[in-house]
C-alpha positions as CSV (number, residue, x, y, z in Angstrom):
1,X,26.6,31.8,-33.1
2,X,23.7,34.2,-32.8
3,X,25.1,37.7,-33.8
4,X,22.6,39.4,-33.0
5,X,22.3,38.5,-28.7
6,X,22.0,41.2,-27.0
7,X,25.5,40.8,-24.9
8,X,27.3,40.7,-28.6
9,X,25.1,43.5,-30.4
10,X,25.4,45.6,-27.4
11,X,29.5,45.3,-27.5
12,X,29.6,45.8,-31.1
13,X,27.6,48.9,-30.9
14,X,29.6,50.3,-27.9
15,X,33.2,50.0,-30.1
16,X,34.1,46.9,-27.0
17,X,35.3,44.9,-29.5
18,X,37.5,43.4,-26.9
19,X,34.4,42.0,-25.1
20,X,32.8,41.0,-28.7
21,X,36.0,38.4,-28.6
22,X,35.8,37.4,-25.7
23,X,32.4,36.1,-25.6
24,X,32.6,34.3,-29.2
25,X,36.0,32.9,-28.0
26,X,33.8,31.7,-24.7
27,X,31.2,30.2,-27.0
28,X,33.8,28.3,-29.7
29,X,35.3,26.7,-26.0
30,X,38.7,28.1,-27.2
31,X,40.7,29.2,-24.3
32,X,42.9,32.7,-24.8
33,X,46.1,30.4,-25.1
34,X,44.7,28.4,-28.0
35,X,43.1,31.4,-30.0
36,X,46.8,33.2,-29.2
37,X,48.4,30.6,-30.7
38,X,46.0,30.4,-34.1
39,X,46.3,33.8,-34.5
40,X,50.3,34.0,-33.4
41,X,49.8,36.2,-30.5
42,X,50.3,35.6,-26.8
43,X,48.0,34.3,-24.3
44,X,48.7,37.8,-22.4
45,X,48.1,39.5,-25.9
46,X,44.7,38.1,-26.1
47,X,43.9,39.3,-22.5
48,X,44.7,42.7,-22.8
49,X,43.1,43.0,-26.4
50,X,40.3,41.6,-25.0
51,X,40.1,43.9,-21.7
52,X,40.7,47.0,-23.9
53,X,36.9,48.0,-23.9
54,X,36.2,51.2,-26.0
55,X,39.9,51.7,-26.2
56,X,41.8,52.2,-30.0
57,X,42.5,48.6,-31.9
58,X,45.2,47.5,-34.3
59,X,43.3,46.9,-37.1
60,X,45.5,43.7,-38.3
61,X,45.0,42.1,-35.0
62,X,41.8,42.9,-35.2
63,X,41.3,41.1,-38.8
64,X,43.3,38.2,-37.7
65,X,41.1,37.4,-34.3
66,X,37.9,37.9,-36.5
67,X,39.0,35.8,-38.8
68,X,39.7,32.7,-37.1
69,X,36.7,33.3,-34.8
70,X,34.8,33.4,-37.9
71,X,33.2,36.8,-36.7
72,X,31.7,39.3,-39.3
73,X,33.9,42.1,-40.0
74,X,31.4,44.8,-39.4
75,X,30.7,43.5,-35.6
76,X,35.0,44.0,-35.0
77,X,34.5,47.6,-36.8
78,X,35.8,46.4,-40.4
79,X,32.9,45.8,-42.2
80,X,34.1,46.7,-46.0
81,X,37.4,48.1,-44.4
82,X,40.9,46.9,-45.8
83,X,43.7,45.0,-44.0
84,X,46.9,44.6,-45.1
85,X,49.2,41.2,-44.1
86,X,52.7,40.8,-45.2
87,X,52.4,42.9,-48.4
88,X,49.0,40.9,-49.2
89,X,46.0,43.6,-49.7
90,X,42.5,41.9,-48.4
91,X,38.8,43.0,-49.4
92,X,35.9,41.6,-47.4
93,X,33.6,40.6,-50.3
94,X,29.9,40.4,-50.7
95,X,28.5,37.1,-52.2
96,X,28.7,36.8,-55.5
97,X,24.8,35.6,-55.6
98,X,23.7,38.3,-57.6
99,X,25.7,37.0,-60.6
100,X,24.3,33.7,-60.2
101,X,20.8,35.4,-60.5
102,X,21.4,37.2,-63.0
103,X,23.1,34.6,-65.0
104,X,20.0,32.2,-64.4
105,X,17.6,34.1,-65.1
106,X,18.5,36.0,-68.1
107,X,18.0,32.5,-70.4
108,X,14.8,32.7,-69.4
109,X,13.6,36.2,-70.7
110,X,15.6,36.0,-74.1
111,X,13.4,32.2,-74.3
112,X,11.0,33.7,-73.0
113,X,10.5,37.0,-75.7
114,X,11.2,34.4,-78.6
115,X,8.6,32.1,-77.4
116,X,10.6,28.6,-76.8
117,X,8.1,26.5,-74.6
118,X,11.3,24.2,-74.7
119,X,14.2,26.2,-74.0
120,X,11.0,27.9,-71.1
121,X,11.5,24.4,-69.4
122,X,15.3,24.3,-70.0
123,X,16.0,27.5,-68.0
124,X,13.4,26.8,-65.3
125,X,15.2,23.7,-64.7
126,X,18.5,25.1,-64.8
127,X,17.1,27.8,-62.4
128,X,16.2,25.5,-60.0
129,X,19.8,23.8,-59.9
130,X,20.6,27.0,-59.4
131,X,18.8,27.6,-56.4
132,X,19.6,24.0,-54.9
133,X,22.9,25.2,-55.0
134,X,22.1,27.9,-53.3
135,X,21.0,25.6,-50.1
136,X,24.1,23.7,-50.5
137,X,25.8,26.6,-48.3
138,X,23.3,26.3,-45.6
139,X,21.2,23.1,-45.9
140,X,23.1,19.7,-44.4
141,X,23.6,17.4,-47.7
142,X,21.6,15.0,-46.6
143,X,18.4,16.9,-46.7
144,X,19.3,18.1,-49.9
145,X,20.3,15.2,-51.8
146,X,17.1,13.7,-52.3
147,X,15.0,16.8,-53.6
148,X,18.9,16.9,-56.2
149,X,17.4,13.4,-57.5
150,X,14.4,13.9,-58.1
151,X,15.0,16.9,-59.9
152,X,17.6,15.0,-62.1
153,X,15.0,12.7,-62.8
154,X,12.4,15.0,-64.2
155,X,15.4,16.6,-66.4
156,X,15.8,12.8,-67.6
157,X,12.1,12.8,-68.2
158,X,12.1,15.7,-69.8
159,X,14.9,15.3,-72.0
160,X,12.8,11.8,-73.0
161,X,9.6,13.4,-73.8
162,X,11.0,16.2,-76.0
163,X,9.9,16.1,-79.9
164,X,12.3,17.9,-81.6
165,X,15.8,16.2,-80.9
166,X,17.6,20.1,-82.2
167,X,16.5,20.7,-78.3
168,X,18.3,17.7,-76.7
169,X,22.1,19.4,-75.9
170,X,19.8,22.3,-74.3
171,X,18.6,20.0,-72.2
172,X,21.8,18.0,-72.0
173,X,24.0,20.6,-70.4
174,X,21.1,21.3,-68.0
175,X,21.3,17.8,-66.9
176,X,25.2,17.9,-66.8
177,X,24.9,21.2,-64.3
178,X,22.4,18.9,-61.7
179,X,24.0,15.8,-62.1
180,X,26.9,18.0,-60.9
181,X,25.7,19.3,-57.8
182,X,24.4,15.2,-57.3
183,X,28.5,14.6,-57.3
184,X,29.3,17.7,-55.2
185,X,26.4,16.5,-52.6
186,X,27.7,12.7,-52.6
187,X,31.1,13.9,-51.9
188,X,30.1,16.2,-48.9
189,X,28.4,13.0,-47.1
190,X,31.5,11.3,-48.0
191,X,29.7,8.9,-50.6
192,X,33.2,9.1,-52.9
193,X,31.6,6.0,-55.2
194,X,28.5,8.1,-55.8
195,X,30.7,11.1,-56.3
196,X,32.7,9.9,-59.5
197,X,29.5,8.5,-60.8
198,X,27.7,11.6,-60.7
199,X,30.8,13.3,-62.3
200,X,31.2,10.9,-65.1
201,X,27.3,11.1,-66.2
202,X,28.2,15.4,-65.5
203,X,30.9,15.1,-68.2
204,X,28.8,12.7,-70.6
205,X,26.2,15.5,-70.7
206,X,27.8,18.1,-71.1
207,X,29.5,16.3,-74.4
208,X,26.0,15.2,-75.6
209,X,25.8,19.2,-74.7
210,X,28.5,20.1,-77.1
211,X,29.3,22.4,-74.9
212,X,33.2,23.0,-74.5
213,X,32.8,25.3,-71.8
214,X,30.8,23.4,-70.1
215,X,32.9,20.0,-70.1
216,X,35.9,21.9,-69.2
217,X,34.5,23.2,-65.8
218,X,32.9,19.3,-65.5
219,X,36.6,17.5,-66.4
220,X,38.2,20.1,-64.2
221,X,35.5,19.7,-61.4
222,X,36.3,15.8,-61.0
223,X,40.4,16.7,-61.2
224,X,39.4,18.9,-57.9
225,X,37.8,15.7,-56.1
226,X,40.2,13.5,-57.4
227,X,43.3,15.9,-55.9
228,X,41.3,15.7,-52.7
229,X,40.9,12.1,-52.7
230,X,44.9,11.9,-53.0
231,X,45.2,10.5,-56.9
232,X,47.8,13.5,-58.2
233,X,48.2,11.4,-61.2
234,X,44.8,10.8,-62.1
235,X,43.6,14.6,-60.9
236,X,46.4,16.1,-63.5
237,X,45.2,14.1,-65.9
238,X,41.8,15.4,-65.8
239,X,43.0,18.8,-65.5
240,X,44.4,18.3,-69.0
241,X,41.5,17.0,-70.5
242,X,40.1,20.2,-68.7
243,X,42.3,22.8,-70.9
244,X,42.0,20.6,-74.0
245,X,38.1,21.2,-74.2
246,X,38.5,25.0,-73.6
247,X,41.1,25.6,-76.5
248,X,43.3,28.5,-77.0
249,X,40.3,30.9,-76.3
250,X,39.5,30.3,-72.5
251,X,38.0,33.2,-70.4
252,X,40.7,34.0,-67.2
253,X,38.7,32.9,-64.3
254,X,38.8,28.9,-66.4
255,X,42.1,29.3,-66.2
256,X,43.4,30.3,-63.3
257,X,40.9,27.9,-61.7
258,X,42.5,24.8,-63.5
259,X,45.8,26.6,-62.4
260,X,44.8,26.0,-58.8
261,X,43.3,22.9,-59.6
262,X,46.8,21.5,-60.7
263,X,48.3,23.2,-57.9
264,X,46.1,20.9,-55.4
265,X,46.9,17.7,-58.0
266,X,50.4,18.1,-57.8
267,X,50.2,18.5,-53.5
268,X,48.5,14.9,-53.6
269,X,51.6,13.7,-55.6
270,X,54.3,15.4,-53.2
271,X,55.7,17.6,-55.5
272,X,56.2,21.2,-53.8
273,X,57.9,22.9,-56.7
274,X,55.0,22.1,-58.7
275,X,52.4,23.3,-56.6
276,X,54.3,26.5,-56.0
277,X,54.4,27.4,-59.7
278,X,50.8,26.3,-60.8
279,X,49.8,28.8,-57.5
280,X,51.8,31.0,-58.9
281,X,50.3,30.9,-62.3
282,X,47.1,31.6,-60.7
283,X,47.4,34.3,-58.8
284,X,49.1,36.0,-61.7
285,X,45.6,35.1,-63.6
286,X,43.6,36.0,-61.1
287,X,44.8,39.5,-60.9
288,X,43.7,40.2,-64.6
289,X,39.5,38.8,-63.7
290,X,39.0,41.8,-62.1
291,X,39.6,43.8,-65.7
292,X,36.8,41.5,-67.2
293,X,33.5,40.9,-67.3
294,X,31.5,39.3,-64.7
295,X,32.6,35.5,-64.8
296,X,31.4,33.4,-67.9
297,X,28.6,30.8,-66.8
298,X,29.5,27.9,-65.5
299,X,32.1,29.8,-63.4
300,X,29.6,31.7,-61.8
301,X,31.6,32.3,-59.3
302,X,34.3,35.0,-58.2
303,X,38.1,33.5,-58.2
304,X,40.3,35.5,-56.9
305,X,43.6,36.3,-54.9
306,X,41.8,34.9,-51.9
307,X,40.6,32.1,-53.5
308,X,44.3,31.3,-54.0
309,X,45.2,32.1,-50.6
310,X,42.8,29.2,-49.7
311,X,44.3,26.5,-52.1
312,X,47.9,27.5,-51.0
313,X,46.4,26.4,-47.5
314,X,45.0,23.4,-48.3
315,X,48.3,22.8,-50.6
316,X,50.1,23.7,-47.9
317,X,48.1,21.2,-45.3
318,X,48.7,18.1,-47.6
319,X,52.4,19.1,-48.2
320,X,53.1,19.7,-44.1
321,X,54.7,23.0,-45.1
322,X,53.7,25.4,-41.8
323,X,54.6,28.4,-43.7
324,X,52.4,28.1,-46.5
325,X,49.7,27.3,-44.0
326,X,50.0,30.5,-41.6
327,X,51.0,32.9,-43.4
328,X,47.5,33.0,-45.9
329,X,44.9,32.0,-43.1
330,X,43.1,35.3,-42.9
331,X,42.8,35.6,-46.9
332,X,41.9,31.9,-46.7
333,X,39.3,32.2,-44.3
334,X,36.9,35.2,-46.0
335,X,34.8,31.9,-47.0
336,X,31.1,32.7,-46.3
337,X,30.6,29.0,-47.0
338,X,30.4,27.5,-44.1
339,X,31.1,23.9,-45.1
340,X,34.0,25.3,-46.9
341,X,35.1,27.0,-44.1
342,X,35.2,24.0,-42.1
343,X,37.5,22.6,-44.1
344,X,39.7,25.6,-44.9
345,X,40.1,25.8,-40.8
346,X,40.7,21.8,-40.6
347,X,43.7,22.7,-43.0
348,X,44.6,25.5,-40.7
349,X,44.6,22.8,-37.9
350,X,46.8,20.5,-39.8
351,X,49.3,23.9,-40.3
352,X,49.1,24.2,-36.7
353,X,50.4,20.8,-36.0
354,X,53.4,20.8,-38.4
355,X,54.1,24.0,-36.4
356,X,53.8,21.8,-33.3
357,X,51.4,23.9,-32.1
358,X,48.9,21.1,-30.7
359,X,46.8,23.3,-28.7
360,X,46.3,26.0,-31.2
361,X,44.9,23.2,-33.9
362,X,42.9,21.0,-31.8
363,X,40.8,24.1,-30.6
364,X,40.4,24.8,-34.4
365,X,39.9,21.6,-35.0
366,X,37.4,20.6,-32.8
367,X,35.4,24.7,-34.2
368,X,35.4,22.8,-37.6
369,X,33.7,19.4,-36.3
370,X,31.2,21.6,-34.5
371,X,30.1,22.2,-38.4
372,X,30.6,19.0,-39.4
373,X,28.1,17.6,-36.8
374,X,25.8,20.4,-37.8
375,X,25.6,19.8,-40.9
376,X,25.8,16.0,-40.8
377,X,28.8,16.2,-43.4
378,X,30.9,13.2,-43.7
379,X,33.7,14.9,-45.9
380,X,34.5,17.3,-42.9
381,X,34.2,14.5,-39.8
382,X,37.0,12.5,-42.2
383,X,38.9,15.3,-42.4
384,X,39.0,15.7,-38.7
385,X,39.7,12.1,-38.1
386,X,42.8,12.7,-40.4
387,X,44.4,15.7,-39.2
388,X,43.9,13.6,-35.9
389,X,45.8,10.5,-36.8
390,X,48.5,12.8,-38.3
391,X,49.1,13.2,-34.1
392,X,51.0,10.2,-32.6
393,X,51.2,10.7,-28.6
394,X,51.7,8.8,-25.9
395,X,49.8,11.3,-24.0
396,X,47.8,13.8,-25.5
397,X,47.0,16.6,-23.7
398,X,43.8,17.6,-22.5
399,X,41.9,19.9,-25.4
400,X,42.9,16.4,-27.5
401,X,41.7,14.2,-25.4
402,X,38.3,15.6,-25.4
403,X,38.6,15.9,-29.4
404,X,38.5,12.2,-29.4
405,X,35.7,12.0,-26.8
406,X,34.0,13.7,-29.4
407,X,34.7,12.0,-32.5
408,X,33.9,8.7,-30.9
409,X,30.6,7.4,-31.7
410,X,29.9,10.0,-34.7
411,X,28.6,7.6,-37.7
412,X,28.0,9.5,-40.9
């Protein structure tokens, strides 16, 4: 979608966000029925928010179209504005890209100032993973995996050529952190083989790293694929070996990830009342990151309430619970991943269909393959072939008719 038309930017600018709507809803092929239905409003609802022109908005309906339209906030009229849903406070967020910077680069000038032509090659490799990963968000995997290789193989070369073996675990964790990304790449083209390789060798480094930290974000990294994959068992198992590397003294964001990662573990096994308290558990974490310090490397990431609105999703999508699905979509969806997105709205469609809302979560559905086919990803066409076999019909109606027209002859 191309923001910046001149039929969208002119709307925007005028306050229409009525028209904005209508014209992405046009473009995603969504018709006012189905984006009524994803965003529980009426088809009539839709036409008269849409027809409103330069009129006054609800704000809420406002944030709820946007989101599952995927439009920016600020072309709506929310852009760092607050929305409240069912008690639940949401914050559009910037990135958190400067952190990764920051943490990336700042290695560099303390090697740098003690003059450590080794640990000078360590953080300019670890820099560059850093900036591979980077791509990941816009880049098809595909394209990306074979530069990933190559660079893992000049860290192995490295790592071989150094003289003094005190450097080694430098280098070691360095490898674990791209040999990483090689798992996270492998699972997006839906390599899964490839994928727990690249994890095992992530978790070997980082213990040649002796790097607790480090392991424990690499343990609980493979518990995540694993829970996606389906194996509760052998995802909670990870997620243990997870907490034993951190210890007692574990920075908040480590742990209310894990918490979320257990939550998504036990929603492979079937068991709801264990996903609903390891959610809980991490939202109640969550809430105390904000009083900390920027997130320790390797969670260079921000994890926060929304982030936990998004697992409750998916937890809720593997679980068929429609309530857990609809009632977090728009936290779910502030994702500027678009990958991740995909996903997160495939899980929305799967919500949709427990609901028995067909229309509603083929429209999404077939929004999410768009990105899928765009970004050649294998992971996301799966998904959608699963939340379509989840459908048994006689005879489907039209919007998933076409969805199979679509999905037929797609080889990734």
């Amino acid at each position: 979608m191309n923001w910046q038309s001149p039929a969208i930017s002119d709307a925007s600018r005028r306050g229409d966000y009525g028209r904005v709507i209508e014209l992405v809803r046009k473009e995603a092929r969504m018709t006012q029925k189905q984006l009524g239905e994803a965003c529980g409003l009426s088809q009539s609802a839709i036409s008269r928010l849409e027809k409103r022109g330069t009129g006054s908005y609800s704000r809420d309906t406002l944030a709820a179209v946007a989101a599952h339209l995927g439009i920016p906030l600020r072309m709506v009229g929310l852009a760092e504005q607050r929305t409240v849903r069912n008690g639940f406070e949401q914050v559009e967020r910037r990135a958190f890209l400067g952190g990764v910077a920051a943490t990336a680069t700042s290695p560099i000038l303390s090697i740098a100032a003690n003059g450590d032509a080794t640990g000078n090659q360590a953080a300019a490799l670890r820099l560059n993973t850093a900036t591979y990963r980077r791509l990941d968000s816009s880049t098809p995997s595909r394209d990306l995996a074979e530069a990933v290789h190559a660079h893992i193989r000049l860290i192995q070369n490295v790592t071989r050529d150094v003289a003094d073996d005190g450097q080694r675990p430098r280098l070691a964790a360095v490898g674990s952190e791209a040999a990483s990304l090689a798992a996270w790449l492998a699972w997006d083209m839906g390599d899964y083989g490839s994928a727990r390789s690249w994890y095992g060798s992530a978790i070997r480094a980082a213990r040649a790293a002796q790097d607790q930290l480090l392991a424990a974000y690499q343990a609980g990294s493979l518990a995540q694929f694993e829970a996606h994959a389906g194996n509760g068992a052998q995802a909670l198992n990870l997620a243990r070996s997870a907490r034993r590397y951190l210890g007692e003294q574990r920075p908040a964001v480590a742990d209310a990830w894990l918490c979320s990662v257990e939550a998504l573990a036990h929603a492979a096994s079937r068991d709801e009342r264990a996903t609903d308290r390891a959610l809980t558990r991490s939202r109640a974490v969550a809430e105390k990151i904000r009083h900390e310090d920027p997130p320790p490397w390797p969670w260079v990431f921000q994890f926060d309430a929304n982030k936990v609105a998004s697992c409750r999703v998916t937890c809720g999508a593997r679980l068929g619970l429609a309530d857990w699905v609809l009632n977090d979509d728009i936290a779910a969806l502030t994702s500027g991943h678009a990958k991740q997105r995909a996903l997160l709205v495939l899980d929305l469609a799967a919500g949709h269909l427990a609901a028995g809302r067909i229309e509603a979560a083929f429209a999404l559905a077939s929004r999410a393959l768009d990105t899928g086919l765009q970004y050649r990803s294998g992971r996301i066409v799966e998904r959608s072939r699963a939340v379509r076999r989840s459908l048994s019909l006689t005879s489907p109606p039209k919007v998933v008719r076409d969805f199979d027209e679509r999905l037929h002859g797609v080889y990734l």
